[in-house]
N, C-alpha and C positions, 0 to 999 in steps of 0.2 A: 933486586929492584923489579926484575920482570914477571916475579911472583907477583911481587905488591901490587904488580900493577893491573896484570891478570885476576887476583885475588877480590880488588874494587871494583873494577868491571862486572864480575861476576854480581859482587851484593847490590850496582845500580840495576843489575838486569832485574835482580832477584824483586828490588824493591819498586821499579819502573812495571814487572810485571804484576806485583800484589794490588797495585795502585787500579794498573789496566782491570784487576781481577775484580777488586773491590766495585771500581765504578759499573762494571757488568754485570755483577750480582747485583748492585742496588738497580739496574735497569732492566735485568730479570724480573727482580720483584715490584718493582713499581708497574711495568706491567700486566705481572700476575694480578695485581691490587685493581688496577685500572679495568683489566680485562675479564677478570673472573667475581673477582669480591665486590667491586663496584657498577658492573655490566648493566645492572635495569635501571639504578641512579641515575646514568649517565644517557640509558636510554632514554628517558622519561624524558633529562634536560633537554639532550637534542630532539625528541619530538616535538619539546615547547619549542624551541627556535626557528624552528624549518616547518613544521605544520599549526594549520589553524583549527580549531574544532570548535562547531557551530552545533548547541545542541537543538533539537526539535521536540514539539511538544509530543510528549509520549501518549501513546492511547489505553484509554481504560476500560475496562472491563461494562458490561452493558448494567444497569437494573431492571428486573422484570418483577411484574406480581404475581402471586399465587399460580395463573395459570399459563402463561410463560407470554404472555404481550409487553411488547419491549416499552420502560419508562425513560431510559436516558440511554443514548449510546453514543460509541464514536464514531464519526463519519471521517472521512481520508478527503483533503481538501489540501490544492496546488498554493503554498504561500511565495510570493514573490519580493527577491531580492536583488543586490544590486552591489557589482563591485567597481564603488567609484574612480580607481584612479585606471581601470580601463575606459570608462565614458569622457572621450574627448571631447564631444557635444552635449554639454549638460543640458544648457536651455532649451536643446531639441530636444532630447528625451525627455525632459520634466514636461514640454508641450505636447508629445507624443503620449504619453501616460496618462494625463491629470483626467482627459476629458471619459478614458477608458476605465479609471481606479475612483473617481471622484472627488479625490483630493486635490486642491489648489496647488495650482504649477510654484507657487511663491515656496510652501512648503515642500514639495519633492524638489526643487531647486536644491532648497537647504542640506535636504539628506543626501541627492548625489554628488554634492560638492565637501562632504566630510574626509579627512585624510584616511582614512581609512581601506584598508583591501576587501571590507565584508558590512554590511548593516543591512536590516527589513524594510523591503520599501510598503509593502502590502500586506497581511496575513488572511490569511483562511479565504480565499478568494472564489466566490463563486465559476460552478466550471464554465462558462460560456465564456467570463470577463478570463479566464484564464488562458482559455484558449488563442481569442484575439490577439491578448498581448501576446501568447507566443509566437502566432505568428505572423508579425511584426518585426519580430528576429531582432534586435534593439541591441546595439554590443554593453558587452557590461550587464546585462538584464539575466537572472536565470530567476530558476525555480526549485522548491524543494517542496517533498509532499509534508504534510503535516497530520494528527489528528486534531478534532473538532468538536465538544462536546454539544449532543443537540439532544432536543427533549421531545418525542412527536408529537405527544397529547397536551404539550402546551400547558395551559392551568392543571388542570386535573392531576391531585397528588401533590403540587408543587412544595407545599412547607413538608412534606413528606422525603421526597427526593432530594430537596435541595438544587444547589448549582454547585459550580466551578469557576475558579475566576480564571482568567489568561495562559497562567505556568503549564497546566490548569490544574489547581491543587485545586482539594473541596472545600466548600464555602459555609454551605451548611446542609441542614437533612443528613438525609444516610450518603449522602456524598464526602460530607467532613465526617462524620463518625469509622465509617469506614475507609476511610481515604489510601490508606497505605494498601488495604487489601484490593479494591479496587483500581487503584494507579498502575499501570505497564512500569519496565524499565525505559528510561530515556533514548532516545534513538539520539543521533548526532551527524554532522554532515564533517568530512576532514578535508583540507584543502592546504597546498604546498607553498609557501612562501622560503624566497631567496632571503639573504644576509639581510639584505637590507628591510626588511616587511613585509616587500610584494609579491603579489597573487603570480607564483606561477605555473599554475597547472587546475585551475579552476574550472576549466570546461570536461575537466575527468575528474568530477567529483567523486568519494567514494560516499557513499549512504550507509551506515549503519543501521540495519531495520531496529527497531522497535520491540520488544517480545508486549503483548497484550496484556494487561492485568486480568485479574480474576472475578467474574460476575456474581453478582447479589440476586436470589429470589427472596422476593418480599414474600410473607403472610396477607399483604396488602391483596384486593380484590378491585381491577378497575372498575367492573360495573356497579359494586354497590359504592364505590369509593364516589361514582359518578350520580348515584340517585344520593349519596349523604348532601355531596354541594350542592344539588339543585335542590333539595328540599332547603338546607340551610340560606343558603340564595334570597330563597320564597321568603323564607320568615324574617330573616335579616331587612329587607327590603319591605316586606308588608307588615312591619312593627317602627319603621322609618328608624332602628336602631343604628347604635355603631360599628360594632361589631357582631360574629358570632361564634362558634369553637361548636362541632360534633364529633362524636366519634363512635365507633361499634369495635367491642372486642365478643369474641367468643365466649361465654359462660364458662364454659370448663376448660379453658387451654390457656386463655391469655394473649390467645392471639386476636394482633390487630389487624382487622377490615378492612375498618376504614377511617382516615382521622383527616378530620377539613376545619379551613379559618375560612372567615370571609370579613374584609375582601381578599382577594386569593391574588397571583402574579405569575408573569409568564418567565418561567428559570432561561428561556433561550436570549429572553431580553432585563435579566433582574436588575441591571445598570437604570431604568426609569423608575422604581420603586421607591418609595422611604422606607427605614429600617423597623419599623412598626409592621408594614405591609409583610416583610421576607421573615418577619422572626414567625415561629411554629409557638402561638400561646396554649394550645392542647397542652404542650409539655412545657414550655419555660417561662410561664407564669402562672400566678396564682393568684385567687380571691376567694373572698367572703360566699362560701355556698347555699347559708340560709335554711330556709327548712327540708332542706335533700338531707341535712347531715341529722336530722331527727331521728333516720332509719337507726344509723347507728346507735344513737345513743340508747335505743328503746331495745334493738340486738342486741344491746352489752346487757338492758338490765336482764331480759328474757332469759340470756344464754346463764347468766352465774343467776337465775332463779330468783331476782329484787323482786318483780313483779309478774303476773301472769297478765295474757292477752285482758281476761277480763274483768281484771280491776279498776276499780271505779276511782276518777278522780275527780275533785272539784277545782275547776274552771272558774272560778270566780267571777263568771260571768264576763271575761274578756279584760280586767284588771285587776293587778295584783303586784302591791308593793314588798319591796326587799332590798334590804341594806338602802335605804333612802331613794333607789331605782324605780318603776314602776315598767311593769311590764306587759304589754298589749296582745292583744289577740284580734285578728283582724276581723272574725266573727265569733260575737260571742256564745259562750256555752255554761250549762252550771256543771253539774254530775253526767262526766260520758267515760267510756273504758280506755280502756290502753289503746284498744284499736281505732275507737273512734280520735286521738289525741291524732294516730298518724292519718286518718280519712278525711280529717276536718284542719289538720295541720294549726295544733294548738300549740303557741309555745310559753303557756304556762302550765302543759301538762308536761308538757318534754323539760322546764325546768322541774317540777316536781320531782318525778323519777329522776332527772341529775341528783338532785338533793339525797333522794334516799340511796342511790347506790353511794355519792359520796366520790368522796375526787382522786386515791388511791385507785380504787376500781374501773370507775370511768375512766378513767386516765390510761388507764394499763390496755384496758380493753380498744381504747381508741387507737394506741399505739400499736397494736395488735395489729389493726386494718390496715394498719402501713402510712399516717396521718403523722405530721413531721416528718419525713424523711423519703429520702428518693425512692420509688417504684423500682430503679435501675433499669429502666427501658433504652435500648440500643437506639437512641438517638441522644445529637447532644445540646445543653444546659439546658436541663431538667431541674426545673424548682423543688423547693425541700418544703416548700411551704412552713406554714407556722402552728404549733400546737403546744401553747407552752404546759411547762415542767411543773409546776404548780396552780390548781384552780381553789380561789378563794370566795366565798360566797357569791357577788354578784358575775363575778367570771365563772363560777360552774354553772348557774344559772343559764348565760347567754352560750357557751361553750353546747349547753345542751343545744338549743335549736339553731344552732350555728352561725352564733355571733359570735368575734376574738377570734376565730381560727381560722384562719387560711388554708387552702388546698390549690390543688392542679385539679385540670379535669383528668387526668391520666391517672393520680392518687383517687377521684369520685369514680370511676369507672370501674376499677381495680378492685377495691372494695365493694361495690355493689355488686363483683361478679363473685364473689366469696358467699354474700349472700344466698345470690342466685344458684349454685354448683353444691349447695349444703354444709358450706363451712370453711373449705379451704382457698388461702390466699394465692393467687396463682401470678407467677413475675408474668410482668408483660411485654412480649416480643415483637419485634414485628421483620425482622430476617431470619426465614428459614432452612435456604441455605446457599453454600458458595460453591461456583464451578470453577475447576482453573479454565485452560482457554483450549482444552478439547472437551469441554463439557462434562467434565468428572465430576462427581460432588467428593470436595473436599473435605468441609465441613456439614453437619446439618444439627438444626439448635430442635428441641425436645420441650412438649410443657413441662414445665418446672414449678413444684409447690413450695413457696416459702416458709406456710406453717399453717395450721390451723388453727382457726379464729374463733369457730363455737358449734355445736354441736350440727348435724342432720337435721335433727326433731325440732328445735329453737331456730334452725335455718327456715324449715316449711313455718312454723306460724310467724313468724315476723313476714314473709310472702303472701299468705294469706291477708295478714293485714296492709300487706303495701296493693292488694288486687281491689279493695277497697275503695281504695283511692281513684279508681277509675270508672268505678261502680257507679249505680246512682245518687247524688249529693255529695261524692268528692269531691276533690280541687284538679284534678287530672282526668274528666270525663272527656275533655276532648282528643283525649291517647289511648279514647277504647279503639279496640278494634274487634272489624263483624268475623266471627268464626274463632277468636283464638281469647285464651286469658292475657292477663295484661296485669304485671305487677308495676308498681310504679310512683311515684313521690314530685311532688310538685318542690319546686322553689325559687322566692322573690327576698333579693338578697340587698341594702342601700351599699352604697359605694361609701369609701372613705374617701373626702378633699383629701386628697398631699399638699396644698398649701394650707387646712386649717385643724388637717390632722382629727374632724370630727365626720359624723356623718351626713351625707349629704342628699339632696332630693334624687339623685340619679339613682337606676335601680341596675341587677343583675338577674334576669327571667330565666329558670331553667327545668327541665324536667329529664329525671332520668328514673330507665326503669330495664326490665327484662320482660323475652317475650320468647316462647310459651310459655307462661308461667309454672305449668303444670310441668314442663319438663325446658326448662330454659335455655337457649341455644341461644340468643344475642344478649349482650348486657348494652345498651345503648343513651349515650349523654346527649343532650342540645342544651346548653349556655347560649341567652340571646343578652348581648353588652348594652345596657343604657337603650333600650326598646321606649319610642315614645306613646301617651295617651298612656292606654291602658299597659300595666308593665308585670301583669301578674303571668307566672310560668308556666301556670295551665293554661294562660290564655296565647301567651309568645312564643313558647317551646312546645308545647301538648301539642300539637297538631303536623309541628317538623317531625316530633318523636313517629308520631303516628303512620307519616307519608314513609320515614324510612323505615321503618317494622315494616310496612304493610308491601312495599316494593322489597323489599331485600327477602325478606319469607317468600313472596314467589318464587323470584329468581334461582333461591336457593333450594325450590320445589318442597319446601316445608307443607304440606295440606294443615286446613282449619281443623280443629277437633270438636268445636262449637256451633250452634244450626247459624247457619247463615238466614239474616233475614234483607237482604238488600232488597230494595222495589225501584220499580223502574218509576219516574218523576210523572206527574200528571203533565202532559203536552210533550213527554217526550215519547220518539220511536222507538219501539223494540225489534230490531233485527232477527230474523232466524238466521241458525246459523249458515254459512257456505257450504255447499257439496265438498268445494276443493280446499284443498291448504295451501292455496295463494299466498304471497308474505303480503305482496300488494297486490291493487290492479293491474292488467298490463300494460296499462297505458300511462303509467306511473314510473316504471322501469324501464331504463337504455338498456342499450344490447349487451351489458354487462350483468345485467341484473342490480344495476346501481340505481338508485332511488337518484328522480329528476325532479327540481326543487318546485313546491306549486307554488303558483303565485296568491297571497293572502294566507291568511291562518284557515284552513278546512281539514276535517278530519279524514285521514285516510283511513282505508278500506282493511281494517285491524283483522277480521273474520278468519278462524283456522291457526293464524298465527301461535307462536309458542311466546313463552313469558320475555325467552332473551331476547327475541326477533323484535316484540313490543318496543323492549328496551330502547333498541340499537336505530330504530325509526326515532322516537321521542328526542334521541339525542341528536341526531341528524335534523329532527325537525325542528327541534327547539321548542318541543311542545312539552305541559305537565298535565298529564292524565291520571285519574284514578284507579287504581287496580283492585278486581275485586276477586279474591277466590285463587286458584291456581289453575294449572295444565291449560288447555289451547281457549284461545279467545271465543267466547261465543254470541255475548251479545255486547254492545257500543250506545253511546250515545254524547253526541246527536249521530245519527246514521254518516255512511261514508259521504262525502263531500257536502256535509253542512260547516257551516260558520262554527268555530269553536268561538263561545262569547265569555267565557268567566270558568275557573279549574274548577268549581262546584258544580259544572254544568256538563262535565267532561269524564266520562267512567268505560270501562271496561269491563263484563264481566268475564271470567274463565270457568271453565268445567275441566274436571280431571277425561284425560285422554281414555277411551273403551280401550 
């Protein structure tokens, strides 16, 4: 019996301790599980429980242009918040703040009385108003820094740059296109709360910095970007039009200048705009380009050999019917050459030659110039324009002088510069390259040729007959300019109603061309939208075309290779030149060397100055002067401190520096 009993004893131990054993292995490994396998899970969860994290706006990377002047950057600005359920006195703090923030105590009432341990009562707060409220000291009141996207030049470049909205992701311009690359990581603020929600440890906040995103140089050039809008300004305004689109790319690279709308807007305030004003129509829309798109059609025939410069067509004397169409010419002609069709911008000579290349060829060749389909220029919604897939009698006809096809100004520039460069289509850029945020270049973008469109030899005589055009009895004499060639193409283009889907009295004025002709360095567009009175594009564009060649060639110290014959005006002064290289007078200048504003429009004292220095006065002053020539200023008129009365009244000339 005492065995037995011994015996049982024994297998309860046996089995009392497998039992102990079992449940201490499964609490072994549940630990293991909890503490090893599961450790950052659990981390995570209890950081969401017991801490708050409040992110802040991350800072981005700057935009600069070509020569490194800053377009957009981020500035570091105090934003003020507030943690409600420490403000025992609401109404006193919403009265203490509203008259400091400017917002109605009715509303900061509402936001410090939310259940909450964390919300924004103010953001981006000027630093004076920041300071006050700090110190104020206000329980429940703190601060956290933020970035700020701010833009210093204001208009200038703005459909270019773009903006940012609040987050601040990019909106549009090269702010959305490149948005990721120029966005920072998020910075974030973290703050402790108890079981129950509450803030407790908020006055030792920790701040997460920010790391900075990586900066944009443009191809972009602010000073010629600055004489495109004031020129385009002038014309848009003394044509009483709607609108207007310029732009200047490079001849041989693709790079872009300078690209302006007007009216234009300020990205630091783009919340007062309509979405008409902020969209960039250079690139994301298209129209009817009218007799500009002639050039082509006459480089397709040139280049595959249809026609030579100088064979003769008959003009009909200014009408001529086809497929039951009749087709006009705005002055008439009988028998003139190939060159005279583009000098006198005929378009019954330009459907002729349509007819004899025929719509396989023209067609190919058109597509060729990059006509239907995107440019792929690094900004975004870029129009594809229209160029359809099949032309049939009266569509090759108008297809010729450019009726039926739509384009961008960005696909008309693009193309003209293929002309102008001897054949090849060059993509169009306009970011050259990226820094990270110790100014490394990361990236850097290269011209790039997408293919060749038509020979050298066929490149120079279609130039020759586009220099024509500015010659004497063109359509584009008032885009000559004194000392240089000047290739170039007038066109006046009707609008189509979108309610009657026919065409309509309103016009599209434009003239684009290149300039030296003789060795081409700018390819340059001005579209003037619905110009009223007179609406022809020699008469509404020719003359912006001309202000921006003739100011950007200075600036960019290009000399004339042609005699200059400027005269000085019967009843005006001619200056000799200054001894000194004065920028101004000295009585014109603070003790910084900063120009003091005069009172009335009068000319200052231009004498000695150099082309940029002219510049940088004009924009300052708000004046538009004519520029003649290049290197230092020598003669003016009206002399220094006359009445400036009318911009035909107002010239400069330059002489190259000894």
């Amino acid at each position: 019996m005492k065995d037995e009993r011994e015996k049982w004893a024994r297998i309860r131990i046996i089995m009392i301790g497998t039992v102990f054993g079992l449940l201490f292995m499964n609490v072994v490994g549940r630990a293991f599980y909890l503490q090893i396998l599961q450790h950052e899970i659990l981390e995570k969860k209890a950081d969401k429980q017991h801490l708050h994290r409040v992110e802040l706006t991350p800072a981005r990377g700057s935009i600069l242009d070509r020569n490194g002047t800053t377009l957009a950057e981020s500035i570091h600005m105090d934003s003020c918040y507030a943690e409600p359920r420490r403000i025992k006195d609401v109404n006193g703090t919403a009265g203490a703040l509203a008259p400091m923030l400017g917002i109605p105590k009715s509303e900061l009432v509402a936001k410090l009385s939310v259940k909450k341990s964390f919300t924004w009562v103010a953001r981006w707060l000027a630093p004076e108003v920041a300071i006050r409220v700090k110190n104020m000291k206000l329980p429940g009141i703190g601060f956290a820094p933020e970035s700020k996207r701010f833009y210093p030049n204001m208009e200038i470049a703005a459909h270019v740059v773009g903006f940012t909205g609040r987050d601040p992701s990019g909106l549009e311009g090269i702010e959305l296109k490149y948005d990721s690359t120029i966005l920072g990581n998020t910075g974030y603020m973290i703050t402790e709360r108890d079981a129950l929600g509450r803030n407790i440890a908020i006055m030792n906040t920790v701040i997460k910095d920010s790391s900075p995103g990586k900066s944009v140089i443009l191809t972009l050039d602010k000073t010629i970007q600055f004489i495109v809008e004031k020129e385009l300004a002038k014309a848009v305004t003394d044509s009483k039009a709607k609108a207007g689109m310029a732009l200047v790319m490079e001849s041989d690279t693709g790079k872009i200048l300078a690209m302006a709308n007007y009216p234009t807007f300020n990205p630091n305030a783009y919340a007062r705009y309509s979405l008409a004003e902020l969209r960039n129509h250079v690139v994301a829309d298209s129209f009817e380009p009218g007799s500009t798109f002639k050039v082509f059609t006459i480089a397709a025939a040139i280049d595959s050999a249809t026609v030579k410069a100088t064979d003769i067509y008959n003009c009909e004397n200014g009408v001529y019917r086809i497929a039951g169409r009749t087709i006009h010419d705005d002055h008439p002609h009988s028998r003139i050459t190939v060159s005279e069709i583009i000098k006198y911008s005929s378009n019954i000579g330009a459907a002729k030659i349509g007819f004899k290349m025929g719509e396989g060829k023209l067609t190919s060749y058109l597509r060729n110039f990059g006509f239907g389909q995107r440019t792929g220029i690094d900004l975004p919604g870029e129009a594809t324009g229209i160029l359809k897939k099949h032309l049939y009698a009266i569509d090759l006809a108008t297809t010729s002088f450019g009726q039926g096809v739509s384009l961008s100004a960005i696909q008309l520039t693009t193309a003209l510069s293929a002309i102008a460069n001897g054949g090849n289509l060059m993509k169009p850029y306009i970011v050259e390259q990226i820094l990270d945020d110790s100014g490394t270049v990361v990236q850097k973008f290269e011209p790039q040729i997408v293919r060749r469109v038509m020979s050298p030899e066929a490149s120079q005589t279609v130039i020759k007959m586009m220099e024509t055009v500015t010659g004497e009895g063109g359509t584009g004499t008032k885009a000559a300019l004194e000392g240089f060639r000047v290739a170039g193409k007038t066109g006046t283009a009707q609008k189509v109603d979108p309610v009657t889907h026919t065409y309509s009295a309103k016009r599209i004025g434009s003239f684009v061309g290149f300039i030296p002709a003789d060795k081409p360095k700018l390819t340059i567009a001005v579209i003037i939208d619905e110009p009223q009175g007179i609406k022809y594009g020699g008469v509404v564009a020719a003359p912006a075309f001309r202000g921006i060649a003739q100011n950007s060639l200075a600036y960019l110290k290009i000399q004339p290779n042609q005699p200059l014959t400027a005269k000085v005006k019967p009843g005006e002064t001619k200056v000799a030149a200054a001894p000194t290289d004065l920028s101004l007078s000295d009585d014109a200048l603070d003790d910084d060397g900063e120009e003091i504003p005069v009172e009335g429009e009068v000319m200052p004292n231009f004498h000695g100055m150099s082309m940029r220095r002219v510049l940088q006065v004009m924009e300052k002053r708000g004046i538009n002067i004519r520029l003649i020539g290049s290197g230092r200023a020598a003669e003016q008129s009206p002399p220094p401190g006359g009445k400036i009365r009318g911009v035909g009244e107002v010239w400069i000339k330059f002489t190259p520096s000894a």
